[in-house]
Legacy VTK file of the C-alpha trace (Angstrom):
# vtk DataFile Version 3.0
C-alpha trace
ASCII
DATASET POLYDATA
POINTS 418 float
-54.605 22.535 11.321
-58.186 21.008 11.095
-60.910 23.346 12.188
-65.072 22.851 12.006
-66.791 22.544 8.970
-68.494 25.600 9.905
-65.518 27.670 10.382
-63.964 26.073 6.988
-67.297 27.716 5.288
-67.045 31.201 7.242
-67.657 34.015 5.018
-65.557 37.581 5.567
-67.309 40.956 5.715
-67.450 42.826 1.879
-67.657 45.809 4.341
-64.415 45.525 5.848
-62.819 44.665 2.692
-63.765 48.391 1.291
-62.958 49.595 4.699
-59.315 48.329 4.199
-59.293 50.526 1.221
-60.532 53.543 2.950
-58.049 52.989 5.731
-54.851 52.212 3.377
-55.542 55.270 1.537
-56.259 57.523 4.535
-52.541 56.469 6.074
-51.556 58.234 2.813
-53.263 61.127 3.814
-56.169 60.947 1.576
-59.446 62.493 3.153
-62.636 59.752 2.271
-66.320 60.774 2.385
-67.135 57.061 4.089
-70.814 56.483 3.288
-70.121 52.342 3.992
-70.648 51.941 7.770
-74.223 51.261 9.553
-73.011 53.237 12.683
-72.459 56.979 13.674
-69.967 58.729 14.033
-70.163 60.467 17.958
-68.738 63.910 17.320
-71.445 64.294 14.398
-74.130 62.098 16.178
-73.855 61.860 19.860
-76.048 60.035 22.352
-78.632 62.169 23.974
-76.922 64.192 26.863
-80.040 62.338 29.318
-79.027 58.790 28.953
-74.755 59.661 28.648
-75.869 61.250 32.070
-78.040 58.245 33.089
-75.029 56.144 32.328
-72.651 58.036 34.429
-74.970 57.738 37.813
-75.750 54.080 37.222
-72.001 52.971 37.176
-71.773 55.649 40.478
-74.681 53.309 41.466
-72.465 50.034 41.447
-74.634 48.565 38.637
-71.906 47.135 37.556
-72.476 42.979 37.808
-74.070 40.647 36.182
-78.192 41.281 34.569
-80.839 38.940 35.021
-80.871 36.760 31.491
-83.452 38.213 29.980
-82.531 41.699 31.122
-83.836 44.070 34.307
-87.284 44.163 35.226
-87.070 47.658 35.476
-86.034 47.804 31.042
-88.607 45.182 30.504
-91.809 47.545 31.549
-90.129 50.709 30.377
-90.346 48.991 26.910
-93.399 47.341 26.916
-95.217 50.721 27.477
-92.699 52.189 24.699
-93.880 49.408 22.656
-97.477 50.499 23.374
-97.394 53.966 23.597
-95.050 53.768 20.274
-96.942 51.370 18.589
-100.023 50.358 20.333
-98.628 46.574 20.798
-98.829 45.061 23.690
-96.438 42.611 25.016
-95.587 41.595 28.312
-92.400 41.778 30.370
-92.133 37.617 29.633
-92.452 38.655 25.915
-89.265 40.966 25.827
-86.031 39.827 25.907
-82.768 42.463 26.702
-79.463 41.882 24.839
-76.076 43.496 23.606
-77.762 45.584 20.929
-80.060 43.137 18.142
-77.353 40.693 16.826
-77.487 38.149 19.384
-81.466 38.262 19.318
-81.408 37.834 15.541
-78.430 35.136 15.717
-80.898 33.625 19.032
-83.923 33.617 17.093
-82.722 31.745 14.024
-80.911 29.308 16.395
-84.449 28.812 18.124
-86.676 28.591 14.958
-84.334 26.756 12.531
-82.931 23.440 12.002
-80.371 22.722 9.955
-81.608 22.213 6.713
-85.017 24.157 7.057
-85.360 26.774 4.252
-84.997 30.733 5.239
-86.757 33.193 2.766
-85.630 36.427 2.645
-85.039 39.659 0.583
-81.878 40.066 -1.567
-80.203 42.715 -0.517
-80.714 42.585 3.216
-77.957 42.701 6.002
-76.226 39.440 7.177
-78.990 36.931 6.492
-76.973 34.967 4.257
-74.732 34.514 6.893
-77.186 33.598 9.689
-78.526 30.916 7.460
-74.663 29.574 6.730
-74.336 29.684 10.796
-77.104 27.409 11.776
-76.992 25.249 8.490
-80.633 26.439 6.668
-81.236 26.461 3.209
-81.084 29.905 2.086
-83.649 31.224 -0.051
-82.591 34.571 -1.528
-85.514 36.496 -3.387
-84.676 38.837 -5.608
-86.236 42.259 -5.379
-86.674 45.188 -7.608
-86.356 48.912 -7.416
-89.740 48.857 -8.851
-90.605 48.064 -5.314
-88.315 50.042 -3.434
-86.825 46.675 -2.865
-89.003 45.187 -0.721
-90.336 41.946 -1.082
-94.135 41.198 -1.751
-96.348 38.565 -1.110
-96.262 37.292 -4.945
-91.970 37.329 -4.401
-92.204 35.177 -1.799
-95.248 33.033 -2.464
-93.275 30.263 -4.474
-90.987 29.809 -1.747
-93.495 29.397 1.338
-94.456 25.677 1.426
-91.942 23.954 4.170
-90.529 26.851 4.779
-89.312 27.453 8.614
-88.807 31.184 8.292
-89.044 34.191 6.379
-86.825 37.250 7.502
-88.017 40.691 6.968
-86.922 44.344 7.636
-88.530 47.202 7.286
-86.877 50.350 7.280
-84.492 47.844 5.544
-81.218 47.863 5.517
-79.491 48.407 3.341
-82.009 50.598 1.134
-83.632 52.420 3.558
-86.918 51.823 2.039
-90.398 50.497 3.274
-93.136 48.464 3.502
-96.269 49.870 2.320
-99.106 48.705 4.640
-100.673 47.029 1.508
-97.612 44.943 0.834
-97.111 43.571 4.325
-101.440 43.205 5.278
-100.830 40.905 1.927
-97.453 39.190 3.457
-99.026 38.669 6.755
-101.790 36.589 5.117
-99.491 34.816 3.395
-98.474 33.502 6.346
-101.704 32.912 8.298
-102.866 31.047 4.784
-100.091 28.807 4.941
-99.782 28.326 8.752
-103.642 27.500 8.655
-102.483 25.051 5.815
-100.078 23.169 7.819
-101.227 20.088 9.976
-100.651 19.578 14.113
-97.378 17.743 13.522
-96.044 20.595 11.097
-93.328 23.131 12.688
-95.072 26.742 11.713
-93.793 29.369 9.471
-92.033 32.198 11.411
-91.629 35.742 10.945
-88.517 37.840 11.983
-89.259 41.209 11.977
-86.464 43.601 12.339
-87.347 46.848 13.039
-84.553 48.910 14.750
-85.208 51.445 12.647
-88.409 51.948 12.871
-88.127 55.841 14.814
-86.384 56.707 11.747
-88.520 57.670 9.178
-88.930 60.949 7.056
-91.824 62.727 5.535
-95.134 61.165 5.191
-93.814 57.174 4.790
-95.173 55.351 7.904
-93.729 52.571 9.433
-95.958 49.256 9.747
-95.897 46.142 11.735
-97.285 42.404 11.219
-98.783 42.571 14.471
-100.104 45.676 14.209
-101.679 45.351 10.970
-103.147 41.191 11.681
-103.130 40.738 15.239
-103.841 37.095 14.980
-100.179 36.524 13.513
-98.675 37.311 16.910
-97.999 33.854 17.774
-95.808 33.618 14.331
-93.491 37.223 14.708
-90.230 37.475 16.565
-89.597 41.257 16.344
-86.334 42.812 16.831
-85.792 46.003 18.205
-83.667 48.520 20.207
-81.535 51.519 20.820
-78.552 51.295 18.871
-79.806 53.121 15.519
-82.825 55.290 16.914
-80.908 57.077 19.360
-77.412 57.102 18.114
-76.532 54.525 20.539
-74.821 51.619 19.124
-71.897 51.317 21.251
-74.375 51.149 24.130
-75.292 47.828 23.439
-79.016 47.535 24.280
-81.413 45.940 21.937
-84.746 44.017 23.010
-86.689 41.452 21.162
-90.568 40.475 21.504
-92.861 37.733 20.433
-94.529 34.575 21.839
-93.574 33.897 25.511
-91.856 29.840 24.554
-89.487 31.569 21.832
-88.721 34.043 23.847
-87.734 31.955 26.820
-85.738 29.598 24.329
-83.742 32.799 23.180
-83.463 34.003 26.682
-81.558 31.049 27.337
-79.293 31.116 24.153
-78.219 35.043 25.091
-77.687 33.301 28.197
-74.923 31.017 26.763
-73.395 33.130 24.730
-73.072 35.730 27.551
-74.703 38.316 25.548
-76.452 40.321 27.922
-76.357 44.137 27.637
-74.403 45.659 30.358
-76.599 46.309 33.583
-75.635 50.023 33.743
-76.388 50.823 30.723
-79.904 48.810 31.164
-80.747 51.202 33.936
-79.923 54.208 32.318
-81.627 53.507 29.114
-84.822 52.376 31.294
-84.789 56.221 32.982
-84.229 57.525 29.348
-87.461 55.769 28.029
-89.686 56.542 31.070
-88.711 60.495 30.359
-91.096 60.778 27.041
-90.365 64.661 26.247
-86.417 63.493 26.410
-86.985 61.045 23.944
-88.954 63.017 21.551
-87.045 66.056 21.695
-84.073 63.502 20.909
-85.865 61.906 18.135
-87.017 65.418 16.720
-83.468 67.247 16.057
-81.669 64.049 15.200
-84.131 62.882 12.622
-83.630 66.722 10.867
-79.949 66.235 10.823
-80.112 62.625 8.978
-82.862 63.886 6.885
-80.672 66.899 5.968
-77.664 64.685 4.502
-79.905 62.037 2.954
-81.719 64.923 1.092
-78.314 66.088 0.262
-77.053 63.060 -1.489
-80.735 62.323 -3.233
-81.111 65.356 -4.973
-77.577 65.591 -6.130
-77.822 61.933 -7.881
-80.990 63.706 -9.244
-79.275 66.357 -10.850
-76.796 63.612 -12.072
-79.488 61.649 -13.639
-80.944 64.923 -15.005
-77.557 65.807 -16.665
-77.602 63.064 -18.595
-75.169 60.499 -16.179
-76.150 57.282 -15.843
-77.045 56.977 -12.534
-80.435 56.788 -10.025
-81.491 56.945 -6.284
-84.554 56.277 -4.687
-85.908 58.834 -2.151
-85.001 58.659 1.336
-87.856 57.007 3.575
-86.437 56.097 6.712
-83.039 54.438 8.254
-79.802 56.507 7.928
-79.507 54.682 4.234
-80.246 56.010 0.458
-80.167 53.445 -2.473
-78.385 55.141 -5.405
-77.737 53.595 -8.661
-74.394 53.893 -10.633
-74.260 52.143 -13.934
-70.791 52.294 -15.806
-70.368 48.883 -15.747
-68.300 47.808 -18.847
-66.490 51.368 -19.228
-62.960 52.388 -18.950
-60.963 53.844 -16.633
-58.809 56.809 -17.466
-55.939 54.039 -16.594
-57.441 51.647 -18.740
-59.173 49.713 -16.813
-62.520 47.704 -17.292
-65.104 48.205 -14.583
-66.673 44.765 -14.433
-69.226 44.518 -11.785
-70.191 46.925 -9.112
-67.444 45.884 -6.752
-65.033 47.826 -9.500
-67.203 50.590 -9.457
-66.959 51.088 -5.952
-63.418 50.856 -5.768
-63.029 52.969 -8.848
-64.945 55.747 -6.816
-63.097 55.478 -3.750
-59.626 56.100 -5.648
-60.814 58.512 -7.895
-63.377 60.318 -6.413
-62.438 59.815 -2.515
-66.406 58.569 -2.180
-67.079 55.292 -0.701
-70.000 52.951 -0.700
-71.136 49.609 -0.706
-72.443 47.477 -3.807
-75.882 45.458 -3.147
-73.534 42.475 -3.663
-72.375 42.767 0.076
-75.864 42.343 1.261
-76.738 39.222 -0.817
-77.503 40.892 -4.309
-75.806 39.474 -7.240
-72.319 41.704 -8.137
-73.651 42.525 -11.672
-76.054 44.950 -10.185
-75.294 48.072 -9.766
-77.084 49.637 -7.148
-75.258 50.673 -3.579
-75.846 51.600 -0.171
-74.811 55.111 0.957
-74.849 55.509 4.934
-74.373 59.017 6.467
-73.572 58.091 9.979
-70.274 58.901 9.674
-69.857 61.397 7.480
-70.841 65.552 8.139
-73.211 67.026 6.023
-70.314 69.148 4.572
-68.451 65.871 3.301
-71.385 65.388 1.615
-71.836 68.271 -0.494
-67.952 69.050 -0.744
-68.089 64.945 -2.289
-70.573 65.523 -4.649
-68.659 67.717 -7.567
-65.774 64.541 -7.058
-68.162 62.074 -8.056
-69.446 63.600 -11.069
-66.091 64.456 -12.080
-64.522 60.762 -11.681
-67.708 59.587 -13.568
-67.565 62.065 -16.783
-63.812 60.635 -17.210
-65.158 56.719 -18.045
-65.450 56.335 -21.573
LINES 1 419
418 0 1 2 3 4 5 6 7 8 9 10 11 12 13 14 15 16 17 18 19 20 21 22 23 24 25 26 27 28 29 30 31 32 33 34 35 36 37 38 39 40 41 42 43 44 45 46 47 48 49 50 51 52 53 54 55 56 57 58 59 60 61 62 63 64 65 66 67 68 69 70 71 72 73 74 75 76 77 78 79 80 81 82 83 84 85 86 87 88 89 90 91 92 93 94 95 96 97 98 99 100 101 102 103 104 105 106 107 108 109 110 111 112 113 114 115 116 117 118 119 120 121 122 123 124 125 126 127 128 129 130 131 132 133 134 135 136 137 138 139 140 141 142 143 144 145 146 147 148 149 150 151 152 153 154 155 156 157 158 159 160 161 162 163 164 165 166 167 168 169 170 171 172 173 174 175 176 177 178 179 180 181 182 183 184 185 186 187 188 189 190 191 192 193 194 195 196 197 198 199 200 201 202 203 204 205 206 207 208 209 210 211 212 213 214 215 216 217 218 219 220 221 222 223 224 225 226 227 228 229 230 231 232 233 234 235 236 237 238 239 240 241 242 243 244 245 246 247 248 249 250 251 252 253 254 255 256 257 258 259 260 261 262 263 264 265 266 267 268 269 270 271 272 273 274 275 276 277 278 279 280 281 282 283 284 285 286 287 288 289 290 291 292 293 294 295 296 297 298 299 300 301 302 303 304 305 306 307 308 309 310 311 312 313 314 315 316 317 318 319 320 321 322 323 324 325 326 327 328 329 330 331 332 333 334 335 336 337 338 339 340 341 342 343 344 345 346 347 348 349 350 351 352 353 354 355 356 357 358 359 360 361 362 363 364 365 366 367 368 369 370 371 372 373 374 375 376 377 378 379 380 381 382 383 384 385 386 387 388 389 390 391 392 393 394 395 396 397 398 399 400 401 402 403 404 405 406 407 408 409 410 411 412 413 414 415 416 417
């Protein structure tokens, strides 16, 4: 049976392929420590009790049929003055756009920036842009980054890739390392831009930004997060930002993310949500737009949860420390911000106490999850070549307890390669 050319060149999830692991050997009874999944896990993280609450009374409301396209009025202003009270960027209600959590608005802004064939630049790793660019038929342009950099992308990474380019796609807290940008490194990004934009003739189509910064509440210790717009306010025309609830507040089965930017793209993307039938659900809309108008909610919120993730990301980061001071061949980068750690484990080319050769990082991981009951996921899911061996570790769904009692396994299963 014939199908599309674009469904003959779909690409599967590396995520659910470890999560059929996890699941085949929990039917066996086996207890995992699941660090692989970029949600939470409701008995450990629940939504704050204000917006379940606000939930409940909008459905008793009857809010229960169809949203405007670009989402209620009422969501629209209660995010803008987020937005500025948050940030100090100011953006209109016909400069925000409401949908089912960010997906659609990243899938909407490619779709309304790109043609096929245009060139996308953007970090490798970084979640799913490899597969946006196979969707709408760019020319992905991968740049490799280092942990030198936390990796994050600079302005001399990127630089040899800029001229034509339709695009460049950045995120920062990034997933999957849960590092930053510095302000230094984006100020020199965002004039990267503006050079090459101010380069470009009338006929040219301008280089975009996507800026993805859902988790931008989440941050730990002094690291700040930073913004294009923010930082060179005369880029605004160029940035599509993309924002929400989902990972700041636990919410992601809510479905309500927002996007901002320039008032044409975001009426084009209104109108692709629109076809897809991606609008967040209108009860939910109203109840997150009380939960945002009550500030001391929010914060108070923000304050405890941000101690619990910080508690199990400290957990994990100064055990691989001790690793790497005990002489195993491992690394991690410290926590900055996200619900992500970036932790190194190099045994490629040893042997398992069955005899087998780990190869790439995809062995490691699966060597880990057998023998250690620890799971994680290689940099290769998230566009990185397989031969390195660094991996994101997400602590949504896992307690604090599974992290330390998951520890001692890991060394253990390591110090039996040879």
């Amino acid at each position: 049976m014939s199908v599309s050319r674009l469904a003959q060149k779909l690409k599967g999830s590396e995520i659910i392929k470890i999560a059929g692991e996890i699941n085949e050997l929990k039917k066996q009874g086996q207890k995992i420590a699941n660090l692989t999944i970029g949600d939470f896990d409701p008995a450990l993280f629940p939504i704050p009790e204000v917006l379940k609450d606000n939930i409940k009374q909008a459905y008793e409301d009857h809010q229960t049929n169809y949203p405007p396209a670009d989402g209620i009025l009422p969501l629209r202003q209660q995010v803008s003055s987020y937005l500025s009270e948050s940030y100090g960027l100011n953006f209109n209600t016909n400069e925000i756009l409401i949908s089912c959590g960010s997906r659609p608005l990243i899938y909407a802004a490619y779709l309304a920036l790109v043609d096929p064939g245009d060139t996308v630049i953007y970090a490798a790793p970084s979640w799913n842009n490899d597969h946006y660019c196979s969707l709408t038929g760019a020319k992905a342009v991968p740049v490799t980054t280092s942990p030198d950099n936390n990796f994050m992308p600079t302005a001399d990474d990127l630089r040899p890739y800029i001229k034509g380019a339709s695009l460049i796609a950045l995120c920062s807290p990034l997933n999957p390392t849960g590092t930053m940008f510095s302000k230094k490194d984006l100020e020199e990004i965002c004039d990267l831009v503006l050079e090459e934009n101010n380069r470009r003739t009338a006929g040219e189509k301008p280089l975009y930004v996507i800026y993805d910064q859902i988790y931008s509440m989440l941050t730990f210790g002094e690291h700040a997060h930073y913004d294009p717009v923010s930082l060179r306010p005369e880029i605004k025309d160029y940035v599509v930002y993309i924002d929400g609830a989902s990972k700041c507040f636990a919410s992601t089965g809510v479905r309500v993310g927002w996007g901002f930017g320039p008032e044409l793209i975001i009426d084009k993307m209104k109108t692709l949500v629109m076809h897809m039938g991606a609008w967040a659900p209108k009860a939910e809309q109203f109840a997150m737009a009380a939960f945002l108008q009550d500030s001391s909610a929010v914060q108070s919120y923000l304050s405890s949860f941000k101690v619990k993730i910080q508690d199990s990301l400290n957990a994990i980061y100064y055990g691989f420390k001790q690793f790497k001071e005990e002489g195993l061949q491992v690394d991690v980068i410290e926590p900055m911000g996200a619900i992500y750690l970036t932790i190194k484990i190099d045994y490629t080319g040893k042997r398992t106490p069955d005899g087998q050769i780990l190869q790439n990082s995809e062995d490691i991981n699966f060597y880990l999850i057998k023998e250690a009951k620890a799971a994680f996921v290689p940099f290769s899911a998230f566009g990185a070549d397989s031969s390195v061996n660094w991996f994101r570790s997400s602590i949504g769904a896992c307690s604090l307890n599974d992290i330390q009692e998951m520890l001692p396994r890991i060394k253990e299963a390591l110090l039996k390669l040879t």
